[in-house]
N, C-alpha and C positions, 0 to 999 in steps of 0.2 A: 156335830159332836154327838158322842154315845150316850143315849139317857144312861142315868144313874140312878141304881135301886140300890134297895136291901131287904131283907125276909123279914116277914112278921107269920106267927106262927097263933097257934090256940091261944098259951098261955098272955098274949097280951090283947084280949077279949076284956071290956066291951070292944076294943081297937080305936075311941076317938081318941084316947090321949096319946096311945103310941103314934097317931097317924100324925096327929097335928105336931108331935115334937119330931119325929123323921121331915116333915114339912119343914119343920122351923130351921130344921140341919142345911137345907138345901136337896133333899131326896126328889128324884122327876118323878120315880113310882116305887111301888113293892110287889113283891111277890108272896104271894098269901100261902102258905101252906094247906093242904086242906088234909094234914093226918085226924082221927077220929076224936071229937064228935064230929068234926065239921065234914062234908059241909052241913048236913043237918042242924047243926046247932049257929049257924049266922043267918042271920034274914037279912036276904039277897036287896031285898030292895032299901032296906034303912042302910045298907053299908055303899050300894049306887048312891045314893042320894049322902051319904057324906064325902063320898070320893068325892063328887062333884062338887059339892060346897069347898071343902079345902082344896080343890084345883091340883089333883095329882091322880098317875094313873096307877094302873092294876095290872097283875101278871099275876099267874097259879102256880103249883110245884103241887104236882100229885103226891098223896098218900103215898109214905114208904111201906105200910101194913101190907100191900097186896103184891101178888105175883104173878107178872103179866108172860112170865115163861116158865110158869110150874107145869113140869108132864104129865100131872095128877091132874083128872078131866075137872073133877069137880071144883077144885082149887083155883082151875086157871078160869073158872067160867065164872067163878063167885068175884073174882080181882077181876076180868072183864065189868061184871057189873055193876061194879063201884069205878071203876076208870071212866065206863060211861055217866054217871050219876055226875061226877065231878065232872066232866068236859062238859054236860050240860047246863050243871052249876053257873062252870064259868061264859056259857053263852048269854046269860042275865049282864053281865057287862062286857064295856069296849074294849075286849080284853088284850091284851098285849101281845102274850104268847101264853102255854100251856106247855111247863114242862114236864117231865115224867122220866125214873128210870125202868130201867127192866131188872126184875129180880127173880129168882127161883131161890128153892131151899130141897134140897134134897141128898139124901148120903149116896145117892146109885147114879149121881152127874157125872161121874168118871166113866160110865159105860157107856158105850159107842148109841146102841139104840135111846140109850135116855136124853145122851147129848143130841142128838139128831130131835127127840122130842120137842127139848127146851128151843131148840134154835123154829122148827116148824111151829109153837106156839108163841113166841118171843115175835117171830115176822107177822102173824095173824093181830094180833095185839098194835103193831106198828102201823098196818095196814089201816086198822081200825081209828086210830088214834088219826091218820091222815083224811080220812072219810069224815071224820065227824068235826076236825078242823074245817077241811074248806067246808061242811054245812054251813057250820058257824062261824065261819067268815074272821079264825084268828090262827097263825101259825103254831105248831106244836112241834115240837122241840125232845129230842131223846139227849139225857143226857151224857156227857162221860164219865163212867167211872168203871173198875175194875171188869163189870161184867160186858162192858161196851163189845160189839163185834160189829164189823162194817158190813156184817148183810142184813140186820136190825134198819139200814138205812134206805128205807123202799121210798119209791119218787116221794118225791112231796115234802117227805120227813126234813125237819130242819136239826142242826145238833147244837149242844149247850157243852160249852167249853169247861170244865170244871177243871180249874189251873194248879188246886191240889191233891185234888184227886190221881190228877194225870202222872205231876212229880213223884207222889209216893209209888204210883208203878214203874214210871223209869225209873228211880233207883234203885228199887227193887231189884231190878234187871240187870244193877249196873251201867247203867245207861247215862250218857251226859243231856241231863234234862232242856236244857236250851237248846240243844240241837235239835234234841225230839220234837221241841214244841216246834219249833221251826218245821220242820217236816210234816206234822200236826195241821197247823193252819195253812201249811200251801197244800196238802193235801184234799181238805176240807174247806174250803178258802169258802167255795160256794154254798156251804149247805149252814156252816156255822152263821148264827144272827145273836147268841145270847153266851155271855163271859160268866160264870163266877171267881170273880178274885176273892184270895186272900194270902197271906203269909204260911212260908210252910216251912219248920227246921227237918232239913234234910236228912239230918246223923237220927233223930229221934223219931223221925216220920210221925210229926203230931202238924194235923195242918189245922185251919179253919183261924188262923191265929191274924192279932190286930197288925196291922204291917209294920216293920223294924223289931218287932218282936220275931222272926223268924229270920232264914238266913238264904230266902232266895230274891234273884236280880230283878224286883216289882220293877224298876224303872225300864228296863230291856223288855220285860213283860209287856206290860204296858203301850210300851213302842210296838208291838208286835199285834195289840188287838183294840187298837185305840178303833180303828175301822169298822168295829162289829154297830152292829143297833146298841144292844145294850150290854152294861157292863154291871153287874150285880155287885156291891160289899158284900160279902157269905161269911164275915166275922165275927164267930163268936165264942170267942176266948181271947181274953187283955194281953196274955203271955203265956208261956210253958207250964204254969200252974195250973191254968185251965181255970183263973176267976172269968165271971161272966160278964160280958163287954157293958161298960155301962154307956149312957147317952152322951157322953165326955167323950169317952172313945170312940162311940163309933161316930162322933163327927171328927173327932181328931183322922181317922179313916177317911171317912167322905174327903177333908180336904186335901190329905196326903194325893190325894187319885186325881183330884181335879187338880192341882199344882201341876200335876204328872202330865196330862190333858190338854194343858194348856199351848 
């Protein structure tokens, strides 16, 4: 069966208590965000050595601050090296995988030569991101979301499913989201190793939500990526108000998934 995580981020720094109550839910690992201070501001080895004490593993989620397909030289070299800084971070532990998106920000990306830029800096970044996995000996993972394009996926690269990220572009589109996903995972069958679920209402396109608070078929879902390594909870909002999920919920969450699992 799929390990089971959930994200922990800065704000629940020093991290024993969040970790030990994710543990006490039933969580296999987390995935640590490393947007800023961090990683700078956690010391690598008192956070090994607690992982280890409470017997659960570790995964990363790069920094959303940086752009690893900005066509601006200086921009894309500075998010280069902080994407390296953090993938070296995470070689200090047995790390799970190492996810990361690709982002750019610019108002002249509708132009032929810039889009051409973002995509040649977007695959240099990917390239990079796969070199310094197998150094370090842990899979790294691009994620989906809207800027996703299948030539970001150079050998090696694995991809991280993000199940409402995905829905809010198919409907977007118009598009019947269960299909797509289907088409989705047999397309990527082999490269996909890392899920993030959550609930997503479709009429509103607000995802990240606790599951049954939103209106798509987790159970069909679920059937469909039970097969991956890991399946991430990524919830955080209770319901359509956007309260923040408390530890009630999100095991209430953990166990919805593994019912589903079973």
């Amino acid at each position: 069966m799929a390990l089971i995580g959930t994200l922990l981020w800065y704000g629940d720094h020093p991290y024993r208590a969040a970790i030990e109550e994710i543990k006490r839910i039933g969580f296999d690992y987390f995935e640590l965000s490393l947007d800023y201070p961090l990683p700078e501001a956690c010391d690598a080895n008192k956070l090994k050595i607690l992982i280890k004490d409470l017997g659960i593993e570790i995964a990363f989620h790069s920094p959303l601050d940086i752009f690893l397909a900005q066509p601006r030289r200086e921009i894309f070299e500075a998010s280069l090296k902080v994407f390296r800084k953090c993938l070296r971070f995470a070689s200090n532990f047995e790390t799970l995988y190492y996810n990361f998106h690709i982002n750019w920000k610019s108002p002249t990306s509708p132009f032929l030569e810039v889009k051409e830029k973002i995509m040649e800096n977007g695959i240099k970044a990917c390239e990079e991101a796969v070199r310094l996995g197998e150094e370090y000996n842990f899979d790294v993972c691009i994620e989906y979301d809207s800027n996703f394009d299948e030539r970001f996926l150079v050998n090696g690269l694995k991809l991280t499913f993000d199940v409402g990220h995905f829905v809010v572009d198919e409907v977007k589109k118009n598009k019947n989201y269960m299909d797509s996903i289907k088409d989705f995972l047999n397309k990527f069958r082999d490269r996909i190793i890392a899920v993030h679920l959550h609930d997503c209402d479709v009429g509103k396109l607000i995802d990240h939500l606790s599951f049954g608070k939103g209106n798509l078929n987790i159970e069909k879902i679920v059937e469909l990526v039970k097969d991956k390594n890991y399946i991430l909870i990524e919830t955080f909002w209770r319901d359509l108000n956007k309260d923040v999920v408390s530890y009630s919920d999100l095991k209430n969450n953990f166990n919805y998934i593994i019912n589903l699992l079973k």
